[in-house]
C-alpha positions in Angstrom: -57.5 45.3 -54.5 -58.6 48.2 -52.6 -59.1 51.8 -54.0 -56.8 52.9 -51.5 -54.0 50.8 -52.9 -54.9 52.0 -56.7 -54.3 55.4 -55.8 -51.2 55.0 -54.5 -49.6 52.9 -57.4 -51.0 55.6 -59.6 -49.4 58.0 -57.6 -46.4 55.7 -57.7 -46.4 55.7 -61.8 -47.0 59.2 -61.8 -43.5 59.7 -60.1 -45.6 61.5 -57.2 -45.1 58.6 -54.1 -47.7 59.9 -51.7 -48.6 62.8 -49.8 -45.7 64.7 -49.6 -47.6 67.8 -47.6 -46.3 66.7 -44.3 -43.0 66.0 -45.1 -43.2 70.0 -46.7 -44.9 71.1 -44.1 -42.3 70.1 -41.5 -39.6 71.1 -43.1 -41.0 74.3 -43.4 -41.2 74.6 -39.7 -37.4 73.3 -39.6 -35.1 76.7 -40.1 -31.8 76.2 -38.6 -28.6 77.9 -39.4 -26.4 75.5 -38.7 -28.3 72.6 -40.5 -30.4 72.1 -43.8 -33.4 69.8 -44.0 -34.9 68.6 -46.9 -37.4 69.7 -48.2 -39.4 67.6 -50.2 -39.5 64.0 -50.7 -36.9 62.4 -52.8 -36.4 58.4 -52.8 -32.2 58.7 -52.4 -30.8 60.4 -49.5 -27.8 61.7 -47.9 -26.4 63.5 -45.4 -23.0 65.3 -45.2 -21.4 66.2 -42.2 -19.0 69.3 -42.7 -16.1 70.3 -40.2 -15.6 73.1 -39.2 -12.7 73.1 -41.5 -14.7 73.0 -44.5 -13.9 68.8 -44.5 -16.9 67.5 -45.7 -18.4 63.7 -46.4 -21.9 62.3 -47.2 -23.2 59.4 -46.6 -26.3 57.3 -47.5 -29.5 57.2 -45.3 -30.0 53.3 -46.6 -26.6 53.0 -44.7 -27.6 53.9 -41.2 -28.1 51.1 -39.7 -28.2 52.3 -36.3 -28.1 55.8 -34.1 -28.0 56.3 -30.0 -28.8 59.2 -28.2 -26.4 59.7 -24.6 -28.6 62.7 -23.0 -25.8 62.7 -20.2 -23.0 63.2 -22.7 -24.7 65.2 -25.1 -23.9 62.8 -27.9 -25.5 61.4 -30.9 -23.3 58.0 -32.2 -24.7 56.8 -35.7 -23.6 53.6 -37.4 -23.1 53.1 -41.0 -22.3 50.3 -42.3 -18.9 51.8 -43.4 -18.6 55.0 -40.8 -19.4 56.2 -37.3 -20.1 59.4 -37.2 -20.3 60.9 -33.2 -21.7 64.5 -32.8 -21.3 65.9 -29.8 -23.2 69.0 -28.9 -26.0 71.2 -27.3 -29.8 70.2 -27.4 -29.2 67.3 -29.4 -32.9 65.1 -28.5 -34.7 67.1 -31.9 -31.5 66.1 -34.3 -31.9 62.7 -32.8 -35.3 62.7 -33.8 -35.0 64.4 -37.3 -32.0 61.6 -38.1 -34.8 58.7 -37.2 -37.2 60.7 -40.1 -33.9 60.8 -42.4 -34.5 64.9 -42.4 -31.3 66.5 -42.3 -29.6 66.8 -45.5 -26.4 69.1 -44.0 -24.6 69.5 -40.5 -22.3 71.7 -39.6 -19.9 71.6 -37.0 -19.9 75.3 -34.9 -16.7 76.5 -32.9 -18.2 76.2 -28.9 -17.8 80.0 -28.2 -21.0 80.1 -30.4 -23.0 78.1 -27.6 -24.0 81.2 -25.4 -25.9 82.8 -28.3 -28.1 79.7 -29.6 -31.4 79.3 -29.7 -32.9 77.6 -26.5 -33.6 74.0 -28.2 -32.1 74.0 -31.5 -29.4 71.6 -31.9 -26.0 72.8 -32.0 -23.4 70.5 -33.1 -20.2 71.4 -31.8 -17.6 68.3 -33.0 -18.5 65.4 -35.7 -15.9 62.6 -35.3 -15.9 60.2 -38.3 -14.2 57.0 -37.9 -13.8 54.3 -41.2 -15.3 51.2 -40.1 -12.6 48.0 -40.5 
């Protein structure tokens, strides 16, 4: 058994997974207004998708089972095993890439007349559609 492999399961029994420095240190670097990261590690996640009418839902990371990235419609689809969720918005390639590290923890839809003001390349969600899978 390697040293390597100790350490971890004694970081494991300790209730301290790993190295949890990167994951701080990117979230640190992730400050968005219109969506919340975690961060630190936890072993359960969620995410919650919240209208612009104050509808909200969460659901599981361990339910995505798959997400898809249309740069020409400016559209994220992800698949849950019970919902799709479609956003549809501005600069969408970093949430893409956050969703693949399970980072966002909140996302919030923002009217469109809010698009002129954004940040160059921040994500701006502007619609979440959330269909019940049959």
């Amino acid at each position: 058994m390697s040293q390597n492999f100790k350490d971890r399961y004694n970081q494991f029994l300790d209730g301290d997974p790993g190295n949890q420095d990167n994951l701080k240190e990117e979230a640190e670097k992730k400050e968005h207004p219109y969506i919340d990261y975690y961060d630190q590690y936890q072993p359960t996640r969620n995410i919650c998708f919240i209208q612009r009418n104050g509808q909200r839902i969460f659901l599981n990371y361990n339910y995505l089972v798959s997400c898809e990235y249309i740069p020409e419609q400016n559209r994220i689809i992800a698949s849950f095993t019970t919902h799709t969720v479609t956003l549809t918005g501005l600069f969408l390639e970093s949430l893409f890439q956050d969703l693949m590290r399970y980072l966002p923890r909140e996302i919030n839809s923002v009217d469109e007349r809010y698009n002129s003001i954004a940040d160059a390349n921040q994500p701006v969600v502007n619609e979440i559609k959330i269909d019940r899978e049959k």
